[in-house]
N, CA, C and O atoms as a GROMACS GRO file, in nm:
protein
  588
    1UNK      N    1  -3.102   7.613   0.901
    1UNK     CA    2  -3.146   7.478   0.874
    1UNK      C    3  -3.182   7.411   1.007
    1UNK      O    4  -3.106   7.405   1.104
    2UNK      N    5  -3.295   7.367   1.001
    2UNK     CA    6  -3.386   7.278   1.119
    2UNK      C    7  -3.275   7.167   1.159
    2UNK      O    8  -3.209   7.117   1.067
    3UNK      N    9  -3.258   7.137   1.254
    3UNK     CA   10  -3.210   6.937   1.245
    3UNK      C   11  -3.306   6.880   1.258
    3UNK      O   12  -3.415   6.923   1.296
    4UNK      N   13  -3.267   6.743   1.217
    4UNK     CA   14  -3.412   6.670   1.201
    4UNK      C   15  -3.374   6.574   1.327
    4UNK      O   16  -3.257   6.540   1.312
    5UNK      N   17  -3.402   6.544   1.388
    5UNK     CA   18  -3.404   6.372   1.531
    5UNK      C   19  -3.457   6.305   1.466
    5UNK      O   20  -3.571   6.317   1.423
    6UNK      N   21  -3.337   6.178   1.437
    6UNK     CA   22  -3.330   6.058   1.463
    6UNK      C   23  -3.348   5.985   1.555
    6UNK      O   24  -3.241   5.959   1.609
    7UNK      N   25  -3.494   5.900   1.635
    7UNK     CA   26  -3.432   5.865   1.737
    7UNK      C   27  -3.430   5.891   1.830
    7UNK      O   28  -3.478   5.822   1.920
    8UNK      N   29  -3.351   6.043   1.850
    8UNK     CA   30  -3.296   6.105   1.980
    8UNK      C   31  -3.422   6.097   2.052
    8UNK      O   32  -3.532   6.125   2.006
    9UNK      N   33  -3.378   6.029   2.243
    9UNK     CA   34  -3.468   6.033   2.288
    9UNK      C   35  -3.469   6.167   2.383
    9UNK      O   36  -3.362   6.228   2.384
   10UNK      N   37  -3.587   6.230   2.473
   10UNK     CA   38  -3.599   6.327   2.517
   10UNK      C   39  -3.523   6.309   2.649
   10UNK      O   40  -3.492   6.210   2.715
   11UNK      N   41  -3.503   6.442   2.663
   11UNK     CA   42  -3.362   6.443   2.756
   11UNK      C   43  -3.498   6.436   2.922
   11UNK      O   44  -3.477   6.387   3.033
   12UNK      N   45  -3.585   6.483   2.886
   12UNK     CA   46  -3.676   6.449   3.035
   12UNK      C   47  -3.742   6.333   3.030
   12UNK      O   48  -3.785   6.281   3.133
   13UNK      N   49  -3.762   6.268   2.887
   13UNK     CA   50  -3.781   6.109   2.921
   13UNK      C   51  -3.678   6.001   2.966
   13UNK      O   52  -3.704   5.896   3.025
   14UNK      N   53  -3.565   6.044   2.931
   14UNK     CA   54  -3.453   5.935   2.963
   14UNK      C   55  -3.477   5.990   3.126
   14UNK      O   56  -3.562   5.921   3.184
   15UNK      N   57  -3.429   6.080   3.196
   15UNK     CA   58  -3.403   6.125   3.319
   15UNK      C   59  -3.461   6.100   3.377
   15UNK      O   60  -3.415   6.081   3.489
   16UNK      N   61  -3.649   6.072   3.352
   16UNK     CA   62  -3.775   6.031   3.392
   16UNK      C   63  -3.741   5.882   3.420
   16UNK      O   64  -3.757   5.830   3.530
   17UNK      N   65  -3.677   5.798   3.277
   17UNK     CA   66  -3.692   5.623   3.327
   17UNK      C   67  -3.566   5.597   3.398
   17UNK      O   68  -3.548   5.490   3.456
   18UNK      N   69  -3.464   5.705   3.395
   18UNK     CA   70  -3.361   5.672   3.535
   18UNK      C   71  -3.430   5.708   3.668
   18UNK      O   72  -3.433   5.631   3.763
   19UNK      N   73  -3.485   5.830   3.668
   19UNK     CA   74  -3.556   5.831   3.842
   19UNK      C   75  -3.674   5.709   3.827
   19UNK      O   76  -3.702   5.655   3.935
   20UNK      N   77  -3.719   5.677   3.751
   20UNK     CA   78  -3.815   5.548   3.773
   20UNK      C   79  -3.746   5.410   3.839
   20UNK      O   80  -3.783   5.345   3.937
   21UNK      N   81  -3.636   5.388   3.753
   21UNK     CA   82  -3.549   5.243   3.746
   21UNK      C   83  -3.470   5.284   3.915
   21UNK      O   84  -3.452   5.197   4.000
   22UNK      N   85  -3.447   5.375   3.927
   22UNK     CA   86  -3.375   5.413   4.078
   22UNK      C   87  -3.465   5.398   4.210
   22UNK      O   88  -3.429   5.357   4.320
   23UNK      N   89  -3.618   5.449   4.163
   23UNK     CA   90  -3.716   5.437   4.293
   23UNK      C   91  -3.767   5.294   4.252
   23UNK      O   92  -3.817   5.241   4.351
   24UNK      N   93  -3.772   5.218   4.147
   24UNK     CA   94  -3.793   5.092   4.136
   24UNK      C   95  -3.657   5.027   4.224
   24UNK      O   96  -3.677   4.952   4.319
   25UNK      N   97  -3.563   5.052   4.195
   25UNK     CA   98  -3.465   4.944   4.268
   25UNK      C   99  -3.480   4.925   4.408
   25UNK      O  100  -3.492   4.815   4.462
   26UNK      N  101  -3.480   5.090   4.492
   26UNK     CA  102  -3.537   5.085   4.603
   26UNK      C  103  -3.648   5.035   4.639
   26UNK      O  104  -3.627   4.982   4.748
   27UNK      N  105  -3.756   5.020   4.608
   27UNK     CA  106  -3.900   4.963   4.650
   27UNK      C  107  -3.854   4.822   4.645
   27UNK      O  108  -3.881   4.765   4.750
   28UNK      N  109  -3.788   4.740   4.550
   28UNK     CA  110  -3.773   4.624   4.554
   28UNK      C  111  -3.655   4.584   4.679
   28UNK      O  112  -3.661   4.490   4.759
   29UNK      N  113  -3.565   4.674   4.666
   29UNK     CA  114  -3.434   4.644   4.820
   29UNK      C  115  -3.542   4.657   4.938
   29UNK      O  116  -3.544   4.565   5.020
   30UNK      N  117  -3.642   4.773   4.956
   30UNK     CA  118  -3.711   4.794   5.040
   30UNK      C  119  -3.803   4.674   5.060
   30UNK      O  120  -3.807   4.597   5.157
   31UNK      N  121  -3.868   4.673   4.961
   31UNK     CA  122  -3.954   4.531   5.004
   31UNK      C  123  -3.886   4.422   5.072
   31UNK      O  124  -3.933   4.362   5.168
   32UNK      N  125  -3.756   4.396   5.012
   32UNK     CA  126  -3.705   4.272   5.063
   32UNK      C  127  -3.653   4.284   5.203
   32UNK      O  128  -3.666   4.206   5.297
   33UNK      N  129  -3.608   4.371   5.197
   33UNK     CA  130  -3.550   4.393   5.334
   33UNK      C  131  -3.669   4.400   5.450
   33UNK      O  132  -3.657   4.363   5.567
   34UNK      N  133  -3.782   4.456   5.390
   34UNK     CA  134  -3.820   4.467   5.479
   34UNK      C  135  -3.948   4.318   5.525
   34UNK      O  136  -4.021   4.304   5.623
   35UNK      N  137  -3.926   4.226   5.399
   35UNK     CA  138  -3.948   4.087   5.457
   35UNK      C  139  -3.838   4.045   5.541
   35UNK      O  140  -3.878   3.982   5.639
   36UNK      N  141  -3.720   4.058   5.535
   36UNK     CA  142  -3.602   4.040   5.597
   36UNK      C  143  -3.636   4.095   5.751
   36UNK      O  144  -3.615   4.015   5.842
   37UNK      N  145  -3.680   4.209   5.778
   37UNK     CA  146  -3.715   4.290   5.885
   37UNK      C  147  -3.857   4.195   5.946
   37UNK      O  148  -3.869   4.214   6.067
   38UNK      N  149  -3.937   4.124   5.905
   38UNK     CA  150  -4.048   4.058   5.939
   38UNK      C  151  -3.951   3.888   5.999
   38UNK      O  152  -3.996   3.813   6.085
   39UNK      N  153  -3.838   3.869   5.937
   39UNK     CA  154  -3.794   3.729   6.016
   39UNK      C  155  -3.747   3.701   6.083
   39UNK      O  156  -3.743   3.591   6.137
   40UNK      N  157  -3.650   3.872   6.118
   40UNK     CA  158  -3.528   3.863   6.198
   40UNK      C  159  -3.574   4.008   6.227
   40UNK      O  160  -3.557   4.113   6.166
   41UNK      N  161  -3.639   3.975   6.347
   41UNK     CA  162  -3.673   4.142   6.347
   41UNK      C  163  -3.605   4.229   6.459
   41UNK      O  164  -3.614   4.182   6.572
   42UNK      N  165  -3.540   4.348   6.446
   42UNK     CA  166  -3.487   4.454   6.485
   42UNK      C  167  -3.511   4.536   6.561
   42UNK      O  168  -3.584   4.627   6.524
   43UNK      N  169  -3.469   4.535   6.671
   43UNK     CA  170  -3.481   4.646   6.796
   43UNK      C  171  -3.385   4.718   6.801
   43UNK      O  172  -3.300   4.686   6.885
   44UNK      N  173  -3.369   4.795   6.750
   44UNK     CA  174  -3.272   4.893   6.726
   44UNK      C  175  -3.357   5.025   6.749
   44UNK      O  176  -3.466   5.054   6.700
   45UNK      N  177  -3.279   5.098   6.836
   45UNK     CA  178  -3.320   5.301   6.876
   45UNK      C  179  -3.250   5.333   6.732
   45UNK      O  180  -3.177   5.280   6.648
   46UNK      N  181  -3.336   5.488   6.763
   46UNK     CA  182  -3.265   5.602   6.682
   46UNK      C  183  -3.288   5.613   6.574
   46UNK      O  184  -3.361   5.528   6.523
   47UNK      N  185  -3.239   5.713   6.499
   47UNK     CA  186  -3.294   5.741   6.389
   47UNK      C  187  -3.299   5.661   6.262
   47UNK      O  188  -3.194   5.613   6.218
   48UNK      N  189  -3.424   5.641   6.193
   48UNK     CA  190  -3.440   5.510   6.102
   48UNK      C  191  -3.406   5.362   6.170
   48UNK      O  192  -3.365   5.266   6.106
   49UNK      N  193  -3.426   5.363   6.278
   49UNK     CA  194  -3.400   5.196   6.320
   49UNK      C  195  -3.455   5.111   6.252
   49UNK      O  196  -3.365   5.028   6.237
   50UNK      N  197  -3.561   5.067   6.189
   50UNK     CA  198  -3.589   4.981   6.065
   50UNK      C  199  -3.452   4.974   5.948
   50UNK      O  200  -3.380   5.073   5.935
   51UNK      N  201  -3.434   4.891   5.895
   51UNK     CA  202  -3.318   4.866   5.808
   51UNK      C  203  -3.416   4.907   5.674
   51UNK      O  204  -3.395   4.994   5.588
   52UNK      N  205  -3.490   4.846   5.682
   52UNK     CA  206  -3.606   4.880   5.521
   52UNK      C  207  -3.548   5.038   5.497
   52UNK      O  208  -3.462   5.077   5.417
   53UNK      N  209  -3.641   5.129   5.612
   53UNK     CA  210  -3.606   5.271   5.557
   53UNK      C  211  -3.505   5.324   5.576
   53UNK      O  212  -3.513   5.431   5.636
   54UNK      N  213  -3.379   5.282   5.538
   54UNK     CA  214  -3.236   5.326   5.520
   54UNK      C  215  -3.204   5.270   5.398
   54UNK      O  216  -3.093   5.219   5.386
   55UNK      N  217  -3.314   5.272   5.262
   55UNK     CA  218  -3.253   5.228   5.143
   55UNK      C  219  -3.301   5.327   5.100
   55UNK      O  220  -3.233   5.365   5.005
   56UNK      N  221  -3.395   5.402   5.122
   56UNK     CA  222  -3.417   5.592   5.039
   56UNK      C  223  -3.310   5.643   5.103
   56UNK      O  224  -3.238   5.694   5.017
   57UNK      N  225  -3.238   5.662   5.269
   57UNK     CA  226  -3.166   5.781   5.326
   57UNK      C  227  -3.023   5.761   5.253
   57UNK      O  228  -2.950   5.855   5.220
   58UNK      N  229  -2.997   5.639   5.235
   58UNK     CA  230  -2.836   5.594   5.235
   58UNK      C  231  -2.828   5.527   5.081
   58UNK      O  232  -2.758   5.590   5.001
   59UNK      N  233  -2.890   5.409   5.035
   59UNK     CA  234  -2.862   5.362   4.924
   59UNK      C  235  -2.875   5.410   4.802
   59UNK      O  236  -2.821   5.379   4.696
   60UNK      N  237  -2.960   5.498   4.834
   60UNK     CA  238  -3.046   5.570   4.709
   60UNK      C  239  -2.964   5.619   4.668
   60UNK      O  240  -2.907   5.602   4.560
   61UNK      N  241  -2.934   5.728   4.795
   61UNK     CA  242  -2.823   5.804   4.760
   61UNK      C  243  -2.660   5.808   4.747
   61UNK      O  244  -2.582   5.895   4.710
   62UNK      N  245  -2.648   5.698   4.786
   62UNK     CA  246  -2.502   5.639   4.780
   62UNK      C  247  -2.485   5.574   4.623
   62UNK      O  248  -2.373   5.553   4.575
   63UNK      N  249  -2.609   5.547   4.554
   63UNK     CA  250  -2.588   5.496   4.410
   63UNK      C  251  -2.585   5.580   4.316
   63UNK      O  252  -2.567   5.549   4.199
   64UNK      N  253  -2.602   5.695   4.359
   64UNK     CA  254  -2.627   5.788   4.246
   64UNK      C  255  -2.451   5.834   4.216
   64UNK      O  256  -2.431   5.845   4.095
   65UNK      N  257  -2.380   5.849   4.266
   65UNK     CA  258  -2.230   5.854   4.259
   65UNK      C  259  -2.178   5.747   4.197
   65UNK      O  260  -2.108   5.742   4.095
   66UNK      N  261  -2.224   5.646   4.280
   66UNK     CA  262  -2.180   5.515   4.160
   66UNK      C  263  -2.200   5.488   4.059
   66UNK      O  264  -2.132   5.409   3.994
   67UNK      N  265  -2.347   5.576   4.001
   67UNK     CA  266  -2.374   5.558   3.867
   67UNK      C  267  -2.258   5.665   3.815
   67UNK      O  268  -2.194   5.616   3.722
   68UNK      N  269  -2.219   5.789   3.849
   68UNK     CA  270  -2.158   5.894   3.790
   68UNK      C  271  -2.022   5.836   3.774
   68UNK      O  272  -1.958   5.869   3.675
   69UNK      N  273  -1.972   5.758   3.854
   69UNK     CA  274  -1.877   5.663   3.845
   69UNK      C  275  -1.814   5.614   3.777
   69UNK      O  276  -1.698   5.637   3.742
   70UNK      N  277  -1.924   5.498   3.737
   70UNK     CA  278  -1.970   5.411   3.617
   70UNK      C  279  -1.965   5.516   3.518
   70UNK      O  280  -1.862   5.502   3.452
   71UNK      N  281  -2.033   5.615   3.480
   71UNK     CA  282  -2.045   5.671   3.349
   71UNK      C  283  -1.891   5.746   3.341
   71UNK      O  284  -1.818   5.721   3.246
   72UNK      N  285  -1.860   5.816   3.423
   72UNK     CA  286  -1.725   5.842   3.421
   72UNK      C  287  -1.598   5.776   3.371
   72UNK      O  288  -1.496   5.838   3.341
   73UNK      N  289  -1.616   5.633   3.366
   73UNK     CA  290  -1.507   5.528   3.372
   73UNK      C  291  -1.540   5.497   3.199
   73UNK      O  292  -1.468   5.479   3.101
   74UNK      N  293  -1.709   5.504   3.224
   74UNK     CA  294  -1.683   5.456   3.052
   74UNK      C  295  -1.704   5.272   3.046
   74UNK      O  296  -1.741   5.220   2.941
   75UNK      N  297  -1.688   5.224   3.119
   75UNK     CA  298  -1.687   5.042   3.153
   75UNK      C  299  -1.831   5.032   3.191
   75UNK      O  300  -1.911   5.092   3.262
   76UNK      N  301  -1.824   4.888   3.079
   76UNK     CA  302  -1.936   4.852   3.102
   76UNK      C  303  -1.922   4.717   3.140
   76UNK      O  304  -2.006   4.637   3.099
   77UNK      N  305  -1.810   4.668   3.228
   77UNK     CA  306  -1.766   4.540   3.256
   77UNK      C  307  -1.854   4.560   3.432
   77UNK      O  308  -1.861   4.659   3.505
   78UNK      N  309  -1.910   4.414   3.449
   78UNK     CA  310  -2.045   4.428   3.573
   78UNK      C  311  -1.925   4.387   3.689
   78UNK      O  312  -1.937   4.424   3.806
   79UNK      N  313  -1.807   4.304   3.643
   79UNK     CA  314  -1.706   4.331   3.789
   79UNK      C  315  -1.682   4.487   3.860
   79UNK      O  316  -1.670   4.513   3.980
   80UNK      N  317  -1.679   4.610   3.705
   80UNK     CA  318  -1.623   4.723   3.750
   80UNK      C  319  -1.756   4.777   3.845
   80UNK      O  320  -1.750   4.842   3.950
   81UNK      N  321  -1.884   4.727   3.770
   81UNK     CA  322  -2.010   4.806   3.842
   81UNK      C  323  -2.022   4.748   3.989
   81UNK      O  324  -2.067   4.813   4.084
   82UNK      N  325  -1.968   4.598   3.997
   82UNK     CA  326  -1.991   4.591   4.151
   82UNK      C  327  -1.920   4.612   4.257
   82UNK      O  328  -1.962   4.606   4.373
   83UNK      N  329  -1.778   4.645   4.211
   83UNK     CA  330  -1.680   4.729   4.276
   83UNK      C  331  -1.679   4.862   4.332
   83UNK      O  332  -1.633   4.904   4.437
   84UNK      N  333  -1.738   4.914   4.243
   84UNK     CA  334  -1.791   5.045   4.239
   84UNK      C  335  -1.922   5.030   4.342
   84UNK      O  336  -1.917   5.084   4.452
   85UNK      N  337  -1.997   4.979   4.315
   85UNK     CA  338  -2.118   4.982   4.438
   85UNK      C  339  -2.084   4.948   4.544
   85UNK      O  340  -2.096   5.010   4.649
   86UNK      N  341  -2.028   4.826   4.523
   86UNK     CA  342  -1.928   4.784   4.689
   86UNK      C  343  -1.905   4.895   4.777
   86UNK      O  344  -1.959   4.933   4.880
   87UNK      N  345  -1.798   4.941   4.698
   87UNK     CA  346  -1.749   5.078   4.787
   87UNK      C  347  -1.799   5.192   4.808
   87UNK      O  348  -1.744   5.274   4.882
   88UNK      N  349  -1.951   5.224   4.723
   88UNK     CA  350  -1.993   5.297   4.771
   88UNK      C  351  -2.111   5.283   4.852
   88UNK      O  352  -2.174   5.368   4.915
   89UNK      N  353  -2.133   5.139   4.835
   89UNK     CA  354  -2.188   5.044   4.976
   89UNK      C  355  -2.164   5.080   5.126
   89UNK      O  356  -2.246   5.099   5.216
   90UNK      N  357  -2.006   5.083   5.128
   90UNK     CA  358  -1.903   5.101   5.206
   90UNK      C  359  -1.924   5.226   5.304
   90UNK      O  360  -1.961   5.233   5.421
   91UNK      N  361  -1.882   5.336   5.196
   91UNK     CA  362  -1.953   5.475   5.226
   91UNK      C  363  -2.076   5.520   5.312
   91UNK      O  364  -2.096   5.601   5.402
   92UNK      N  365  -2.163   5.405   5.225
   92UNK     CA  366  -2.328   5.479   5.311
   92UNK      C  367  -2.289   5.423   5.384
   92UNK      O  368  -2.243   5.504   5.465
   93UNK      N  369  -2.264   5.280   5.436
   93UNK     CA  370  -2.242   5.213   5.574
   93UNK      C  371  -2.162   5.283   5.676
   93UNK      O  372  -2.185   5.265   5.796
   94UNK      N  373  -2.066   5.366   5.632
   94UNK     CA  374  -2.022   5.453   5.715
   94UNK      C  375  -2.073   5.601   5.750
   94UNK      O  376  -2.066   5.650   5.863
   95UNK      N  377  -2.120   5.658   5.649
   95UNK     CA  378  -2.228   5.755   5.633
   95UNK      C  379  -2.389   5.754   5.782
   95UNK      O  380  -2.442   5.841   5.851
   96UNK      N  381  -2.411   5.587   5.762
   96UNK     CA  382  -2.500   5.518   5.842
   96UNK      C  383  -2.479   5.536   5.941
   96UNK      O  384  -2.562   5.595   6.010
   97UNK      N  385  -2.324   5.481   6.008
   97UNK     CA  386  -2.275   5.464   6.108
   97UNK      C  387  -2.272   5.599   6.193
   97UNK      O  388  -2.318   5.615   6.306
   98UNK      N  389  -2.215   5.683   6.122
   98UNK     CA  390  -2.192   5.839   6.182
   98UNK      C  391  -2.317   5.881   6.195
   98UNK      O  392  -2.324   5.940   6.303
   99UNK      N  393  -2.436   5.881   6.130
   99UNK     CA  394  -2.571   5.940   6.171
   99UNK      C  395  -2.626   5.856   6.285
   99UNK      O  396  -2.703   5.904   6.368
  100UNK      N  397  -2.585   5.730   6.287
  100UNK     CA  398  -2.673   5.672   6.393
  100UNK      C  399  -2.547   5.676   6.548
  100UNK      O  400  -2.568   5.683   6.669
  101UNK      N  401  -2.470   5.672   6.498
  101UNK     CA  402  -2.318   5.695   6.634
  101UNK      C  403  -2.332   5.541   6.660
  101UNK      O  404  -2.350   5.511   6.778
  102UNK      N  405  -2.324   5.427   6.557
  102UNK     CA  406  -2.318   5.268   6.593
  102UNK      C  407  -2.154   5.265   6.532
  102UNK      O  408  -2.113   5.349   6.453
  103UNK      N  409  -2.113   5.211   6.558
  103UNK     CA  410  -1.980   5.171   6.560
  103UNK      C  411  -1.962   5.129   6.354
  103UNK      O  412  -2.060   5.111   6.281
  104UNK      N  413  -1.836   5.124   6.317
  104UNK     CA  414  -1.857   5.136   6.167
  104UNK      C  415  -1.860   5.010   6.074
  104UNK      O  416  -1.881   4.995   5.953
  105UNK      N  417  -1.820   4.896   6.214
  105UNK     CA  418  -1.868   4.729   6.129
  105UNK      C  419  -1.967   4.693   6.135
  105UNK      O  420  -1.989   4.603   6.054
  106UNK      N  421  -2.072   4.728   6.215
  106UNK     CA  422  -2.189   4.714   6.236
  106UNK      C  423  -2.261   4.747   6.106
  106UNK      O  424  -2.356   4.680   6.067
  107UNK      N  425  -2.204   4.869   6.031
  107UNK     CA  426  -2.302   4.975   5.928
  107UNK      C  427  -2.220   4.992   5.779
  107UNK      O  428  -2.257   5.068   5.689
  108UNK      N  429  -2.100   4.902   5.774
  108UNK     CA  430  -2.034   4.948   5.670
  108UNK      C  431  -2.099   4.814   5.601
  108UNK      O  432  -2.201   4.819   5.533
  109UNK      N  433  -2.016   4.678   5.632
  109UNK     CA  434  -2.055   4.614   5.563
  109UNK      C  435  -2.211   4.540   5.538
  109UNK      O  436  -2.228   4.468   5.439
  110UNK      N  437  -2.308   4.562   5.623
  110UNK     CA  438  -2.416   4.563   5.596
  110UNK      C  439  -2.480   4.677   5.444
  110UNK      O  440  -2.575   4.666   5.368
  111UNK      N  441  -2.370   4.779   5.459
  111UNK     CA  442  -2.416   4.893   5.397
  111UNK      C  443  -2.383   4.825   5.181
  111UNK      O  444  -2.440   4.846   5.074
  112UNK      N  445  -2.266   4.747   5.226
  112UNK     CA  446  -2.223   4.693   5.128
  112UNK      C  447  -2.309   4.572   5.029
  112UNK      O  448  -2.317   4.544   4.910
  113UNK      N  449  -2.361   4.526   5.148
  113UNK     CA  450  -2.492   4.431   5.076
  113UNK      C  451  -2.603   4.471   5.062
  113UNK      O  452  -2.684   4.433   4.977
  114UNK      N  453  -2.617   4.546   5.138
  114UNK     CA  454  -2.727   4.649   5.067
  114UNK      C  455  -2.733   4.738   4.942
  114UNK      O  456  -2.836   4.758   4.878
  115UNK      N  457  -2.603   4.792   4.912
  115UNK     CA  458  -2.613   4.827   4.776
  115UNK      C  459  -2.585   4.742   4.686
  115UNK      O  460  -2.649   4.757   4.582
  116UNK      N  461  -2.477   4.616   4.690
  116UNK     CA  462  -2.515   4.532   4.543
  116UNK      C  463  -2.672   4.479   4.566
  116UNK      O  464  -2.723   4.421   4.470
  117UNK      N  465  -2.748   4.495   4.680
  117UNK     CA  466  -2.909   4.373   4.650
  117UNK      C  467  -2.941   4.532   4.559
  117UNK      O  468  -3.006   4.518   4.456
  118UNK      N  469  -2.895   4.684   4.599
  118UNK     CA  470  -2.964   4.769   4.523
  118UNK      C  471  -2.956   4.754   4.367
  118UNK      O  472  -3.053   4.775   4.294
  119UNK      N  473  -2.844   4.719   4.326
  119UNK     CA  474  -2.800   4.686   4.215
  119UNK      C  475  -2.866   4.591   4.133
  119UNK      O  476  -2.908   4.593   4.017
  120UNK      N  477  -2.864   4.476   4.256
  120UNK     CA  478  -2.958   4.362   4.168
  120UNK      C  479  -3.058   4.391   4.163
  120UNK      O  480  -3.096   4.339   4.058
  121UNK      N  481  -3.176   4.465   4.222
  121UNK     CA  482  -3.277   4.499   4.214
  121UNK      C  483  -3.262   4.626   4.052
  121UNK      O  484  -3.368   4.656   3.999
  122UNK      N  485  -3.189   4.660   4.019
  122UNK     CA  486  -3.179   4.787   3.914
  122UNK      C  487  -3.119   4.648   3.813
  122UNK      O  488  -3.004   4.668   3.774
  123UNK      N  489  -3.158   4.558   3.784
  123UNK     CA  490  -3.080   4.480   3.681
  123UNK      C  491  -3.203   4.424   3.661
  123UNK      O  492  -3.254   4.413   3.549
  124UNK      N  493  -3.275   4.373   3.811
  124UNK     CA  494  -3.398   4.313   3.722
  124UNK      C  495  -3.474   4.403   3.704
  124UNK      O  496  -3.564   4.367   3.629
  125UNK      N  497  -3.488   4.542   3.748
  125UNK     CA  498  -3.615   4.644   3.671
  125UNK      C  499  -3.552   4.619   3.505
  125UNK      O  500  -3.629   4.611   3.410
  126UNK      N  501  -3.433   4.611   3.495
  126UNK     CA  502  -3.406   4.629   3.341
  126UNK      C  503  -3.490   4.528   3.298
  126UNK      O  504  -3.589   4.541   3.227
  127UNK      N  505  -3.440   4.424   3.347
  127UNK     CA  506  -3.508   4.254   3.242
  127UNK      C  507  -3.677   4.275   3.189
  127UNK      O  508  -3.729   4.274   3.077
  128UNK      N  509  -3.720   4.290   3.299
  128UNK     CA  510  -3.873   4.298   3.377
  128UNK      C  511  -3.931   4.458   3.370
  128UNK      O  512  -3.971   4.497   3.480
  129UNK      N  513  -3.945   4.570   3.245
  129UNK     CA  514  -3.964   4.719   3.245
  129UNK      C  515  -4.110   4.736   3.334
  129UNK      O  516  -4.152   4.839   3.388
  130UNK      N  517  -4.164   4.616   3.332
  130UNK     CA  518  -4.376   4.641   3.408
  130UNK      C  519  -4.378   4.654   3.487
  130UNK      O  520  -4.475   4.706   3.542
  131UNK      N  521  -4.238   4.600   3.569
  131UNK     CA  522  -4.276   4.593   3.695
  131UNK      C  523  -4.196   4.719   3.797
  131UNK      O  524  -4.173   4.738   3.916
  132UNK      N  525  -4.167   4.803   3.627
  132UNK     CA  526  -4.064   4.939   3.758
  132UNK      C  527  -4.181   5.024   3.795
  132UNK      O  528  -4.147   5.113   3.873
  133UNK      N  529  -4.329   5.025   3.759
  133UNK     CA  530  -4.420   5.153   3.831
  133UNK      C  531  -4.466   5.043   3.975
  133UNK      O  532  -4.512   5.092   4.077
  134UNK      N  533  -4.445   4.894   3.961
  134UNK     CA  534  -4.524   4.858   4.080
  134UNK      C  535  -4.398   4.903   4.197
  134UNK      O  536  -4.413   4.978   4.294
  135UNK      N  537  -4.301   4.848   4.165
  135UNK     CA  538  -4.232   4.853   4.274
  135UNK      C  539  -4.148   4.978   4.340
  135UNK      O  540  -4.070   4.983   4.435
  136UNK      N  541  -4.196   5.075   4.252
  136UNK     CA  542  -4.125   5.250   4.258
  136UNK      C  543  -4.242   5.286   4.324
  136UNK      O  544  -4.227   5.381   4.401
  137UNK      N  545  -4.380   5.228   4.314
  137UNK     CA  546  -4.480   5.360   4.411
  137UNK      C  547  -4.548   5.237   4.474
  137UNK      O  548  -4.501   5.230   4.588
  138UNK      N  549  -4.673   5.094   4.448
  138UNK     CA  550  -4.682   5.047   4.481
  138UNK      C  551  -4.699   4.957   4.618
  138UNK      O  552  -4.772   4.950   4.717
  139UNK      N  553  -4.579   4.891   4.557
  139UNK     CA  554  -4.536   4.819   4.636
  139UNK      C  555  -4.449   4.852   4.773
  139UNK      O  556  -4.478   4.794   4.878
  140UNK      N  557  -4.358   4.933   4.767
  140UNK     CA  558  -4.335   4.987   4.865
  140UNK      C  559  -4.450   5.101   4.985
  140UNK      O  560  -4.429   5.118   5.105
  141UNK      N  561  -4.555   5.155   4.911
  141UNK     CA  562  -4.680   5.227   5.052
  141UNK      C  563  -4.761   5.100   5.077
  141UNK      O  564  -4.865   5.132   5.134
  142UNK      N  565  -4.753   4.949   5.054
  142UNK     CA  566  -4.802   4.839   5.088
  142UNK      C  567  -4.726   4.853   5.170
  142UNK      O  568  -4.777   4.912   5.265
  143UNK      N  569  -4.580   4.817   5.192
  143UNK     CA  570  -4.500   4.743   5.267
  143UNK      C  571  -4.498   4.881   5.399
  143UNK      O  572  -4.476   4.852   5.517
  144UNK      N  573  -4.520   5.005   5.361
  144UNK     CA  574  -4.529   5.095   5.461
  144UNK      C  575  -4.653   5.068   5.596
  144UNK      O  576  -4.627   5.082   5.715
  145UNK      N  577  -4.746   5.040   5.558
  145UNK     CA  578  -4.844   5.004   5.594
  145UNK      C  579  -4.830   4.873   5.689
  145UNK      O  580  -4.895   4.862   5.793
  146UNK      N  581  -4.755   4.792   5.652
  146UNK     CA  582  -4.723   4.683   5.708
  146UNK      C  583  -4.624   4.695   5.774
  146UNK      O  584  -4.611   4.602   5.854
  147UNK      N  585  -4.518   4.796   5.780
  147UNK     CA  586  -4.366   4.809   5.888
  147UNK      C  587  -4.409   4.881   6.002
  147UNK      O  588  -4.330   4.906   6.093
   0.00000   0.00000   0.00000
């Protein structure tokens, strides 16, 4: 006997609009930051000295645990999700710190606001679905062009 799907969505479309909603969050942390990087701008050596491009090396990847986290825990309470990013905020900032050899207050808690803005940026791709292809490919090789 066949099963029939209800519904069920495809296991490479869901996986598809999570890597979308993930390179959307980044393009939007990236963008901002890297208006942030245009007001207060940064002379910093070494590797990735721009703050913009340390939200693909470090945040990107520092959220993807936090999502496994989150799904792990089962909670869908947004105190537990920003706790959880916090600290794994925390992480890349220290992660940061050790690749660049900057001391770990310099890179932790910066690292920490950088992943809840990642967060908030993955809350409004939810609200706003049109605007996850501008700001996942887009908007961010604009802002390349311009850093």
């Amino acid at each position: 006997m066949k099963p029939v799907p209800k519904n069920v969505p495809s296991v490479r479309l869901t996986a598809g609009m999570y890597a979308l909603s993930k390179l959307s969050a980044a393009g939007l942390t990236f963008t901002l930051l890297g208006l942030l990087s245009f007001m207060f701008p940064h002379t910093g050596t070494g590797w990735l000295s721009a703050p913009a491009y340390n939200v693909y090396a470090y945040a990107l990847t520092a959220s993807l645990p936090a999502d496994g986290l989150l799904k792990l825990a089962g909670t869908r309470s947004k105190v537990a999700a920003l706790i959880i990013y916090a600290l794994a905020g925390f992480g890349a900032g220290l992660w940061l710190a050790h690749d660049q050899g900057s001391a770990w207050e310099w890179s932790a808690f910066p690292g920490i606001a950088a992943l809840l803005l990642f967060r908030l940026s993955e809350l409004a791709g939810e609200r706003i679905p049109a605007l996850l292809p501008v700001f996942a490919l887009f908007v961010p090789l604009l802002c390349l062009q311009l850093l």
